[in-house]
DRENDOVEX-168488 format. One record per residue (C-alpha): residue in one letter; chain; x, y, z. Coordinates in steps of 0.25 Angstrom, whole numbers, padded with zeros to 4 digits. Layout:
BEGIN
<"a", "A", <X, Y, Z>>
...
END
This chain:
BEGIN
<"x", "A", <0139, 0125, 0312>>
<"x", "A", <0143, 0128, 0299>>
<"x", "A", <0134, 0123, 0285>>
<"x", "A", <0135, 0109, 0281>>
<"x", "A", <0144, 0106, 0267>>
<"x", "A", <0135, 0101, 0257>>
<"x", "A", <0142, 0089, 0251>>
<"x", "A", <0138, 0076, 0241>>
<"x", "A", <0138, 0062, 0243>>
<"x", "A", <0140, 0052, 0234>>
<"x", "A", <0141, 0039, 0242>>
<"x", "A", <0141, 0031, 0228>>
<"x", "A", <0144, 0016, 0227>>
<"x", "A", <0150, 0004, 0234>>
<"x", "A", <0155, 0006, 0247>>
<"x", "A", <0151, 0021, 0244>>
<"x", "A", <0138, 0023, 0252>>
<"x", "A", <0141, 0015, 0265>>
<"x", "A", <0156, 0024, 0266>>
<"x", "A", <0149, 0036, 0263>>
<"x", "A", <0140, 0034, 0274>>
<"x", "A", <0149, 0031, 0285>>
<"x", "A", <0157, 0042, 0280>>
<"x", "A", <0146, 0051, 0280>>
<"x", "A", <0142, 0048, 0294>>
<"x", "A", <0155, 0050, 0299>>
<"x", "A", <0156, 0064, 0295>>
<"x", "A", <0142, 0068, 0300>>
<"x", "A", <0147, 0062, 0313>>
<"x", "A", <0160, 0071, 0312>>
<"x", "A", <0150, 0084, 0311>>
<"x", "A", <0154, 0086, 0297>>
<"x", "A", <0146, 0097, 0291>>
<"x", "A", <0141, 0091, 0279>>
<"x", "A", <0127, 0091, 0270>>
<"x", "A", <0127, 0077, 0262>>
<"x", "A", <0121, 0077, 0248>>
<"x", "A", <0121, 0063, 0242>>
<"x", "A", <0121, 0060, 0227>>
<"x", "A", <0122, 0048, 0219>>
<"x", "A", <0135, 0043, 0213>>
<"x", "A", <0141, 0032, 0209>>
<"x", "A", <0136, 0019, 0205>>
<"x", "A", <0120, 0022, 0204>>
<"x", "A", <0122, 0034, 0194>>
<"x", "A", <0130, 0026, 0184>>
<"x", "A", <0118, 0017, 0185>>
<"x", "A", <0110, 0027, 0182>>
<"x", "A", <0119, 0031, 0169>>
<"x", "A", <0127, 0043, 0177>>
<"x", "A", <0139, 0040, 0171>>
<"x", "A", <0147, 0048, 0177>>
<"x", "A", <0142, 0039, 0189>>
<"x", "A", <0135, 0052, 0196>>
<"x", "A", <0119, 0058, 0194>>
<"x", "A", <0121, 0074, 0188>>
<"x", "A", <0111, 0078, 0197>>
<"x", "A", <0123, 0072, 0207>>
<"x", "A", <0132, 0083, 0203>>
<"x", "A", <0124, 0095, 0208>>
<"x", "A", <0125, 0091, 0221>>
<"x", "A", <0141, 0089, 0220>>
<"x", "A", <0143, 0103, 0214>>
<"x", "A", <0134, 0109, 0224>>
<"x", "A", <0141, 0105, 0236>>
<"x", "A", <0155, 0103, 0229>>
<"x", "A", <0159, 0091, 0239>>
<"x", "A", <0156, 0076, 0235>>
<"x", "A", <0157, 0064, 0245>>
<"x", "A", <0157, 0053, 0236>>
<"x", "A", <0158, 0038, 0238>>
<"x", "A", <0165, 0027, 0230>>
<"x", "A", <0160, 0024, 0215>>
<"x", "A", <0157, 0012, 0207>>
<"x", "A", <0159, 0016, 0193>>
<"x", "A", <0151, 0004, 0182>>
<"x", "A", <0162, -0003, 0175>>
<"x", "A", <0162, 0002, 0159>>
<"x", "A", <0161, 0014, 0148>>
<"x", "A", <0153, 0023, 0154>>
<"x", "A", <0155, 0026, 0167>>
<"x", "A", <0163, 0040, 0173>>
<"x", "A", <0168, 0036, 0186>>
<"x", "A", <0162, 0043, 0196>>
<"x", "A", <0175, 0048, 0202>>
<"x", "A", <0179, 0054, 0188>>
<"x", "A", <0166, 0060, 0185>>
<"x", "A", <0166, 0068, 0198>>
<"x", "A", <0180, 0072, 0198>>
<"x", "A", <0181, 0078, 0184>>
<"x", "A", <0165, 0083, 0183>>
<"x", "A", <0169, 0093, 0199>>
<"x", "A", <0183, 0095, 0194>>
<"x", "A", <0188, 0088, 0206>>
<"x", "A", <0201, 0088, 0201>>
<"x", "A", <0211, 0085, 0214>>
<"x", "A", <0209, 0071, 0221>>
<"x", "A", <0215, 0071, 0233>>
<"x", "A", <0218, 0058, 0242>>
<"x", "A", <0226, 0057, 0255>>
<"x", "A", <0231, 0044, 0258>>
<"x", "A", <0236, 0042, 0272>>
<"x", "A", <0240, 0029, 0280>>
<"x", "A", <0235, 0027, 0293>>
<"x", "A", <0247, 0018, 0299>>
<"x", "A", <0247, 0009, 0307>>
<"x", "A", <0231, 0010, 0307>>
<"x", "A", <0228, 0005, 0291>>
<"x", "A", <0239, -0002, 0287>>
<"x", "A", <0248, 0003, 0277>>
<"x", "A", <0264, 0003, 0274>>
<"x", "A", <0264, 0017, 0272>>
<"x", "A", <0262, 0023, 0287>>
<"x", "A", <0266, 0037, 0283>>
<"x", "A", <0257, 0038, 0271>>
<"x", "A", <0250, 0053, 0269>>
<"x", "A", <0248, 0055, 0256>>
<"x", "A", <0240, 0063, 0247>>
<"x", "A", <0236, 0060, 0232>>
<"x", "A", <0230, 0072, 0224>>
<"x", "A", <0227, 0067, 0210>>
<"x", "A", <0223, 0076, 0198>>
<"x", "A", <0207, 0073, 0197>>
<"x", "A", <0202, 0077, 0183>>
<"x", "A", <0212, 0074, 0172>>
<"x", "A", <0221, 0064, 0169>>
<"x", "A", <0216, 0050, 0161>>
<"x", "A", <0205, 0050, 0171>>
<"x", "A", <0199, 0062, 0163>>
<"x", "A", <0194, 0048, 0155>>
<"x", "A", <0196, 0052, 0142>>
<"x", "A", <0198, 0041, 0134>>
<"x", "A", <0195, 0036, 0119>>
<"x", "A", <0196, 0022, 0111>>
<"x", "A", <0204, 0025, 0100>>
<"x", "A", <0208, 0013, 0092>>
<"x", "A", <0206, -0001, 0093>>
<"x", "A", <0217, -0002, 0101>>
<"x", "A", <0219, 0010, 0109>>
<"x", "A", <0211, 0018, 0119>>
<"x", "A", <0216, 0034, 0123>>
<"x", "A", <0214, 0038, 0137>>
<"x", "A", <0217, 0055, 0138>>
<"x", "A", <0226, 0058, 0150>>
<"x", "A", <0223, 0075, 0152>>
<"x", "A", <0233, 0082, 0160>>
<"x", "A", <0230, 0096, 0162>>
<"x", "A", <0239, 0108, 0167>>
<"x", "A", <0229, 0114, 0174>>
<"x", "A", <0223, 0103, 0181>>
<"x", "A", <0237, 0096, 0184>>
<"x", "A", <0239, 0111, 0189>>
<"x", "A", <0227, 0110, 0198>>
<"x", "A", <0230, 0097, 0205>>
<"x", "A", <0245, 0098, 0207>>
<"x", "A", <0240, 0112, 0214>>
<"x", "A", <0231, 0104, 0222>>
<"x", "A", <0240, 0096, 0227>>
<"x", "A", <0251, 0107, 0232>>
<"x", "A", <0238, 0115, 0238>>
<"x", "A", <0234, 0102, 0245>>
<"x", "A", <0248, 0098, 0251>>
<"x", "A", <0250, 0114, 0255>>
<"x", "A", <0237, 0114, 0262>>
<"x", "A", <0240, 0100, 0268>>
<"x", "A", <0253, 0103, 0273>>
<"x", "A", <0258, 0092, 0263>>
<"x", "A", <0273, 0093, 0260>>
<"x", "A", <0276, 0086, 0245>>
<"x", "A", <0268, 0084, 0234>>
<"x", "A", <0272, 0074, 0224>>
<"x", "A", <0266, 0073, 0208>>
<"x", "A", <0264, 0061, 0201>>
<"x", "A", <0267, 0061, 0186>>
<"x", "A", <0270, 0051, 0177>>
<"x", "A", <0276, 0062, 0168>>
<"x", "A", <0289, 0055, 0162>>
<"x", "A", <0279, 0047, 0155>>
<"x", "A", <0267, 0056, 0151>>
<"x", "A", <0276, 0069, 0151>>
<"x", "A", <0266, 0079, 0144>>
<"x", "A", <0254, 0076, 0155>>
<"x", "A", <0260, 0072, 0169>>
<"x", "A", <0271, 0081, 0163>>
<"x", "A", <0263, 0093, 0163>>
<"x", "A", <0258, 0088, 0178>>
<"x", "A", <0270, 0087, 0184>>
<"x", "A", <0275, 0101, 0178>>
<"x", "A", <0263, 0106, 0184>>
<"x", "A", <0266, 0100, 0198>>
<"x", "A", <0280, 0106, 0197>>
<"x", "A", <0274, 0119, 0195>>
<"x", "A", <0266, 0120, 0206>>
<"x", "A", <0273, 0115, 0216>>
<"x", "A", <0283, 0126, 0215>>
<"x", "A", <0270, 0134, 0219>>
<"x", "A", <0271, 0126, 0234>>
<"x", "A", <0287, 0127, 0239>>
<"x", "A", <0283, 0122, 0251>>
<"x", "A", <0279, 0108, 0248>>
<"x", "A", <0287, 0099, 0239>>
<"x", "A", <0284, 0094, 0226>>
<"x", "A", <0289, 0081, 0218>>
<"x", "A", <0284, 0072, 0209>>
<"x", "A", <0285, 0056, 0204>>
<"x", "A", <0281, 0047, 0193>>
<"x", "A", <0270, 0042, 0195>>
<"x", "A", <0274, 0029, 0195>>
<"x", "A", <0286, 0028, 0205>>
<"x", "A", <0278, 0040, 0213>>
<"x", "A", <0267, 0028, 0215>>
<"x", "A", <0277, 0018, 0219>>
<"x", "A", <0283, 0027, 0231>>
<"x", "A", <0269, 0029, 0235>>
<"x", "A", <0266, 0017, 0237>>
<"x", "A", <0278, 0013, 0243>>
<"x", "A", <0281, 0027, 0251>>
<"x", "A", <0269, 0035, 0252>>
<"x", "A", <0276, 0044, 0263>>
<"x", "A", <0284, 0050, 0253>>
<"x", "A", <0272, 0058, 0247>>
<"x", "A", <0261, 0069, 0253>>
<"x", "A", <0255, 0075, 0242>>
<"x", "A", <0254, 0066, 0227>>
<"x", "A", <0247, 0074, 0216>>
<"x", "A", <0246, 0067, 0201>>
<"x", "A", <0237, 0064, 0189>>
<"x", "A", <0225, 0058, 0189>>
<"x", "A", <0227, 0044, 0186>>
<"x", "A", <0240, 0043, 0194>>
<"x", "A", <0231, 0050, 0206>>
<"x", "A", <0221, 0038, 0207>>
<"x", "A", <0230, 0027, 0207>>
<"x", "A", <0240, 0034, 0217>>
<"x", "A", <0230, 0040, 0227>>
<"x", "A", <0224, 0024, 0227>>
<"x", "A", <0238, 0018, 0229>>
<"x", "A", <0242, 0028, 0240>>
<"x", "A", <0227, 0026, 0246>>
<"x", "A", <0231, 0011, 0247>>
<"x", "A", <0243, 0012, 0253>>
<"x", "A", <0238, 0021, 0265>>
<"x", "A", <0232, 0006, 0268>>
<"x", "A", <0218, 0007, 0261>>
<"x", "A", <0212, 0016, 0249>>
<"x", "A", <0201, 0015, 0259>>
<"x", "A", <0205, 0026, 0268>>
<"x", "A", <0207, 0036, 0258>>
<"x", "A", <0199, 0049, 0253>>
<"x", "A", <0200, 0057, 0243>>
<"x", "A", <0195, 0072, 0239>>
<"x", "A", <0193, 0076, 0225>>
<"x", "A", <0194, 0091, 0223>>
<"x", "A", <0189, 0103, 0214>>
<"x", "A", <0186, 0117, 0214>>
<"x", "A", <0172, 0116, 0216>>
<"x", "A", <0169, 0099, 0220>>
<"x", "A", <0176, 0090, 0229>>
<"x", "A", <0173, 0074, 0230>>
<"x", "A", <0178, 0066, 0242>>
<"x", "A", <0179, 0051, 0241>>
<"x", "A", <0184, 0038, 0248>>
<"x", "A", <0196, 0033, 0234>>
<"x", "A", <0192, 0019, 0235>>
<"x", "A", <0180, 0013, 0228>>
<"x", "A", <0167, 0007, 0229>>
<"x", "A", <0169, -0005, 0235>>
<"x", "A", <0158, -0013, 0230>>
<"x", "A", <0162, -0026, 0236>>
<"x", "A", <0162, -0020, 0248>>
<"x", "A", <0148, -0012, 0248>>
<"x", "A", <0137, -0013, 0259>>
<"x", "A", <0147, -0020, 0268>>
<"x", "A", <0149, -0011, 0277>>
<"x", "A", <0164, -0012, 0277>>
<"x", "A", <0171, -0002, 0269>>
<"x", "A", <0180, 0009, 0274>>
<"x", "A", <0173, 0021, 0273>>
<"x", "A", <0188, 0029, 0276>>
<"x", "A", <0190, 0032, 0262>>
<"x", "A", <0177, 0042, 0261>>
<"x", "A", <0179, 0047, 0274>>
<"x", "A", <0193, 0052, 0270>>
<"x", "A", <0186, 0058, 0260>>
<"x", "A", <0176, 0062, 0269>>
<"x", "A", <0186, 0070, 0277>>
<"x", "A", <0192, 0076, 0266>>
<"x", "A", <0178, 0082, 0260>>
<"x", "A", <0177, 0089, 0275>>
<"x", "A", <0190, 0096, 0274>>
<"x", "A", <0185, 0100, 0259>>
<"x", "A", <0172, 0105, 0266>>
<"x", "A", <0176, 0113, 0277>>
<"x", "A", <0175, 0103, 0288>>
<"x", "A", <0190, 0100, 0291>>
<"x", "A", <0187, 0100, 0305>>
<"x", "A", <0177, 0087, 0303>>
<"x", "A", <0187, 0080, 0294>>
<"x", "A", <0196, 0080, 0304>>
<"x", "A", <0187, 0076, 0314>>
<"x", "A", <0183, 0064, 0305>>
<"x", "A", <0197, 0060, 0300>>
<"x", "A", <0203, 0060, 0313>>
<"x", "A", <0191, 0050, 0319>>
<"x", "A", <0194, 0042, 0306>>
<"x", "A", <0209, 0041, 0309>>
<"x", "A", <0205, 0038, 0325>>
<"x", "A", <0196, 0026, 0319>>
<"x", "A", <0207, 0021, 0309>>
<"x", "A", <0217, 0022, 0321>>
<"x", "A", <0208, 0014, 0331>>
<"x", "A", <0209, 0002, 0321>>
<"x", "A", <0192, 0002, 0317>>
<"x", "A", <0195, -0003, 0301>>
<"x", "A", <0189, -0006, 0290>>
<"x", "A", <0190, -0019, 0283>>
<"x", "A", <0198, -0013, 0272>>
<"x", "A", <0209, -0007, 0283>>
<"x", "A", <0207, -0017, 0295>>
<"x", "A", <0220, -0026, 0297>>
<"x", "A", <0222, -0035, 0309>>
<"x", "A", <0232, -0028, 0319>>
<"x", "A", <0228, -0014, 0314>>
<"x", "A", <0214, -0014, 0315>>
<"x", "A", <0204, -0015, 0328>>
<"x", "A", <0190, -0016, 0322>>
<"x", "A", <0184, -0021, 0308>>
<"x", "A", <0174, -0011, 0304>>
<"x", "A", <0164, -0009, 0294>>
<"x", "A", <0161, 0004, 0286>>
<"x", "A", <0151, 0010, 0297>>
<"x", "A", <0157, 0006, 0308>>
<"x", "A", <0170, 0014, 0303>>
<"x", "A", <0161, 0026, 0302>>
<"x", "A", <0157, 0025, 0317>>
<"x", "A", <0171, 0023, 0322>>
<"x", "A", <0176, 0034, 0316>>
<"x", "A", <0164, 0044, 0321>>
<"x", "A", <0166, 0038, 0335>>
<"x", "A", <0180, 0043, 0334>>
<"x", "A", <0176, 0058, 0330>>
<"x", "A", <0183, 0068, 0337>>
<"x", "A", <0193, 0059, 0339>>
<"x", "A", <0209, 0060, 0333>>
<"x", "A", <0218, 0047, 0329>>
<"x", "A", <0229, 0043, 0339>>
<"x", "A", <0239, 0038, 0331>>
<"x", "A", <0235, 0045, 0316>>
<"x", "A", <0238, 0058, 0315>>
<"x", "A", <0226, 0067, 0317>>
<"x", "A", <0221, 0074, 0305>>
<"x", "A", <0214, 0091, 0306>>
<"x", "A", <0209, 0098, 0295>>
<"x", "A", <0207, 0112, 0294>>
<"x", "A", <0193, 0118, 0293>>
<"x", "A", <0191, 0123, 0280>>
<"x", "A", <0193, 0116, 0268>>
<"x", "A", <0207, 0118, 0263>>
<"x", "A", <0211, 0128, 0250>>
<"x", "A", <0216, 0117, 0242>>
<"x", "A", <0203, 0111, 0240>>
<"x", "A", <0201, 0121, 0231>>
<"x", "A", <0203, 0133, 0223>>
<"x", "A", <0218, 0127, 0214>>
<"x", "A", <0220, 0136, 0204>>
<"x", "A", <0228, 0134, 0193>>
<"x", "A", <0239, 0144, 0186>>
<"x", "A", <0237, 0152, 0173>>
<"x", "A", <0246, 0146, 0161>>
<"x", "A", <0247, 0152, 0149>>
<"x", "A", <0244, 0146, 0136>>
<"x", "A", <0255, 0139, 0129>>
<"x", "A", <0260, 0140, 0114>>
<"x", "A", <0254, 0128, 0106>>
<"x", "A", <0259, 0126, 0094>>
<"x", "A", <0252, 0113, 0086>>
<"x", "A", <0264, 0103, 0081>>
<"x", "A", <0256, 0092, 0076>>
<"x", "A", <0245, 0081, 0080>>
<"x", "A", <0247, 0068, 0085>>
<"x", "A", <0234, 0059, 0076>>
<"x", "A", <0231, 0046, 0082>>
<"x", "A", <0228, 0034, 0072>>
<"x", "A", <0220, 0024, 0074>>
<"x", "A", <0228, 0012, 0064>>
<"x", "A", <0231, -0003, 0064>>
<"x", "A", <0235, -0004, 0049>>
<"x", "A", <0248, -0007, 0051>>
<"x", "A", <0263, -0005, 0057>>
<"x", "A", <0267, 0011, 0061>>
<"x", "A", <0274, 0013, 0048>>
<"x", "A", <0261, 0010, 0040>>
<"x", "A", <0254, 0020, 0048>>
<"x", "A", <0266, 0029, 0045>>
<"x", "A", <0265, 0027, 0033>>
<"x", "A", <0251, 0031, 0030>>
<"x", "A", <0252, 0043, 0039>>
<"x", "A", <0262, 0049, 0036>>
<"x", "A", <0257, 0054, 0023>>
<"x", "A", <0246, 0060, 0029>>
<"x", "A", <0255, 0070, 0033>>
<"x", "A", <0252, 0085, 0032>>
<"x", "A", <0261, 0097, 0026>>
<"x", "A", <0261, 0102, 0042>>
<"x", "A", <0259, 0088, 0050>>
<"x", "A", <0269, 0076, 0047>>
<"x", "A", <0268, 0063, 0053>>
<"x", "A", <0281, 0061, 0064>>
<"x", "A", <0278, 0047, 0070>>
<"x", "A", <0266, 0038, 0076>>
<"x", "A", <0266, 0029, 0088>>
<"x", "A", <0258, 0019, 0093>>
<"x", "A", <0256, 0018, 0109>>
<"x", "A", <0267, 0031, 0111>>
<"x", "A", <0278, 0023, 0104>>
<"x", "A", <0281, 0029, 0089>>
<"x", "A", <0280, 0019, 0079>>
<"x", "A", <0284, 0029, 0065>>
<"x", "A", <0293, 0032, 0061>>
<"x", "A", <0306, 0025, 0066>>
<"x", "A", <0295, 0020, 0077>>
<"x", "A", <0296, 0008, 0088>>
<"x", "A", <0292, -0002, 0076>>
<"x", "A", <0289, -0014, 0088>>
<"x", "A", <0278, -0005, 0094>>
<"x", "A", <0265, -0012, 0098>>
<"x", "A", <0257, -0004, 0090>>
<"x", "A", <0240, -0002, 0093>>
<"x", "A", <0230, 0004, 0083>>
<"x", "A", <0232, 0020, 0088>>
<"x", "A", <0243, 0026, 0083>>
<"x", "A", <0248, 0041, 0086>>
<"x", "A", <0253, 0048, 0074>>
<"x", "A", <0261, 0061, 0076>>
<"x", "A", <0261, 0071, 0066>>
<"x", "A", <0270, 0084, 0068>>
<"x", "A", <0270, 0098, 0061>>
<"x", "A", <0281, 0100, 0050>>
<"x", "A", <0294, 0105, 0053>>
<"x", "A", <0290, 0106, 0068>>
<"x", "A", <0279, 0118, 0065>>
<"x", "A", <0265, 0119, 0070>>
<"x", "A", <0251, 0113, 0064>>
<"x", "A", <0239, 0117, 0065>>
<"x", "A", <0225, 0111, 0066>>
<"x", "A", <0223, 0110, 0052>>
<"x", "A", <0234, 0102, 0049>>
<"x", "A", <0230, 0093, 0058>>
<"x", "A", <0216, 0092, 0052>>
<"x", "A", <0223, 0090, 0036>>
<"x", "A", <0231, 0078, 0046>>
<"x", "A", <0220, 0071, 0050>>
<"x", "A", <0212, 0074, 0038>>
<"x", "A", <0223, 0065, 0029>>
<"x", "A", <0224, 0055, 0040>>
<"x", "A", <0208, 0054, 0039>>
<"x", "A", <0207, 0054, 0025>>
<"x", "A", <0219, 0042, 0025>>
<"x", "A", <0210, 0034, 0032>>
<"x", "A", <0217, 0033, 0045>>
<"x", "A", <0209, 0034, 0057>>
<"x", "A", <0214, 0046, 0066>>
<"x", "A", <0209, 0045, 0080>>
<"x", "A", <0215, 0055, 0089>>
<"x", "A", <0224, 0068, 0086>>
<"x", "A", <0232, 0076, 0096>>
<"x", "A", <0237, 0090, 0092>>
<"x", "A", <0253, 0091, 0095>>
<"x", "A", <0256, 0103, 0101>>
<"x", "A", <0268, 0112, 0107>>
<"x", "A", <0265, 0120, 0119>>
<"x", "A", <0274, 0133, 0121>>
<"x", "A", <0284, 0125, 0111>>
<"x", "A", <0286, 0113, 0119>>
<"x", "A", <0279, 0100, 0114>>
<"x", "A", <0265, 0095, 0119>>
<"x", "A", <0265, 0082, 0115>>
<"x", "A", <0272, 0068, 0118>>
<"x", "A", <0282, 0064, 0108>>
<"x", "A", <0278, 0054, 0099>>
END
């Protein structure tokens, strides 16, 4: 009998610790091979002023077994508090999240019977990297970081995962007409490493109108891989649509950590009842089996999972007159599906999972680029202002003026105000001031140091700068 896998447990808040008991005890009963270590999370260690909502001492255990079970999370309302989710993600480098989201027609129902899609979101960057700063009185920045290398990362991911997975197509989702420097450089990315896998075909959508048809005809898709944000509300919608967010899992992946939890939350309204649907942390539950080793055990749980969805024993959340046999409670899901062990789905198709973990859990690398040419153009200084209409702050920048940086125009909520600008613009107190190097040359630190030391000295309250620059002679900035 081969060593048990050292794992942690988080079961957390809410609903968390009545699911992550049944769910536990159905894999103990399915003979998975498993060495529990439970830590505290959630809930009781922001109370405790962990605002990252987990204990450090937590962590060790994490890191040493590399695999973390983790239940639902009640993040406190306010400035303050990480969630939990994010905390965990960024501090392990769990940089893909992967979510299946299948329908199980006619059992759950749903009107999308041919539903069998896959969401792999970027985990790490993105505008949930929570960099954000008050600015002005007015206006609030929030950063949205898009890297090459982890755009790289996770797009490899995907093709890896649909290679391994016998998944025909993956699509990207981008919102690139619009934000054409960072989902740009995304979707340049995906198109260049799908030509790495001829054998599966690659398109790609607006995010938008990609959303629209997914909810409308989720069969056209099999692998989705997008940004961050774009990831979370997708995976929720195509979780939704299967006939309950519910039933889904989801894995979140790095090189050296992996954390496996239901995607819906806590449920607080619900707690101690006894009647949520523990589905969604068993999914997970299965998938943290394949990571470990134990496909042979995930499929024997999955299957008796599917036998028990089949034979009509519901939860509240998926019961429906008609469709359902029997109204159960959280435990008595558990049971039926550990009597149904060994046993496969009629109807359903059967699921089988190989024995070792597969590669593309791990192990992405990431290609060697060469440093591009920057050349320094100018800088983009940002004013905190309300004395007045554009030209008057024109007017008194534009003086201010070096010999090697001239002002070229200001805009006010990306539309440009001066000179010749949109003169009926709403306009906020944070106003973007662009100014360029003479005669189309370069600049250099210092001159942008001599800038903001006139602009200081005028009494104008520069808040933010951004250098301009040219990569291999092709511009790096958006227009203004």
């Amino acid at each position: 009998m081969p060593d048990a896998i050292p794992i942690t447990v988080a079961p957390c808040d809410g609903i968390g610790p009545e699911v992550m008991d049944a769910v536990l005890g159905v894999l103990d009963a399915a003979g998975a091979r498993l060495s529990v270590e439970r830590i505290e999370a959630g809930e009781a260690a922001y109370r405790k002023g962990h605002t990252g909502g987990i204990d450090p001492a937590a962590w060790e255990s994490v890191r040493r077994t590399g695999v973390l079970l983790k239940g639902p999370v009640t993040t406190p309302q306010g400035q303050g508090f990480r969630s939990l989710n994010v905390t965990a993600r960024t501090t392990l480098g769990l940089f893909a999240n992967v979510r299946p989201c299948v329908s199980y027609h006619p059992y759950v129902r749903t009107r999308h019977p041919r539903m069998d899609v896959v969401i792999i979101r970027e985990n790490e960057e993105d505008l949930y990297a929570g960099i954000e700063h008050r600015q002005t009185d007015d206006v609030i920045q929030s950063v949205k970081l898009i890297s090459r290398p982890g755009s790289e990362r996770i797009v490899r991911y995907a093709f890896e995962y649909a290679r391994a997975n016998h998944r025909n197509k993956v699509t990207a989702f981008v919102k690139d007409n619009i934000m054409k420097l960072t989902d740009g450089l995304f979707l340049r990315i995906f198109q260049e490493v799908a030509g790495e896998y001829p054998e599966i075909k690659a398109d790609h959508l607006i995010v938008d109108i990609g959303a629209a048809r997914l909810a409308d005809q989720p069969e056209r898709f099999d692998v989705i891989v997008t940004l961050n944000l774009y990831g979370d509300i997708v995976s929720d919608i195509a979780a939704q649509i299967t006939g309950s967010v519910g039933l889904a899992g989801s894995a979140n992946i790095g090189d050296g950590c992996a954390m496996f939890e239901a995607i819906h939350g806590s449920a607080p309204m619900i707690a101690g009842q006894g009647i949520a649907n523990p589905s969604g942390l068993l999914m997970a539950g299965v998938m943290m089996l394949v990571h470990v080793g134990q496909g042979d055990v995930a499929a024997r749980v999955h299957n008796a999972w599917l036998k028990t969805i089949e034979d009509g024993v519901h939860t509240v959340d998926i019961f429906s007159r008609g469709v359902s046999r029997y109204r159960v409670g959280t435990g008595a899901f558990a049971a039926a599906v550990v009597e149904r062990l060994g046993e496969v789905p009629a109807t359903l198709p059967s699921v089988g999972y190989e024995s070792n973990a597969p590669t593309f859990w791990r192990g992405i690398r990431i290609g060697e680029r060469q440093p591009a040419v920057k050349t320094l153009v100018g800088v983009d200084v940002f004013i905190h202002w309300s004395g007045g209409p554009p030209a008057e702050l024109g007017g008194l920048l534009a003086p201010l003026s070096t010999p090697a940086l001239n002002l070229s125009a200001i805009s006010n909520r990306s539309q440009k105000v001066w000179p010749d600008g949109n003169t009926g613009a709403f306009c906020t107190d944070h106003w973007r001031c662009r100014f360029l190097a003479r005669e189309g040359g370069e600049a250099t630190h210092a001159d942008i140091v001599e800038l903001l030391g006139r602009i200081g000295a005028a009494g104008l309250d520069f808040i933010q700068t951004e250098n301009l620059c040219n990569f291999d002679g092709k511009s790096g900035f958006s227009a203004a």
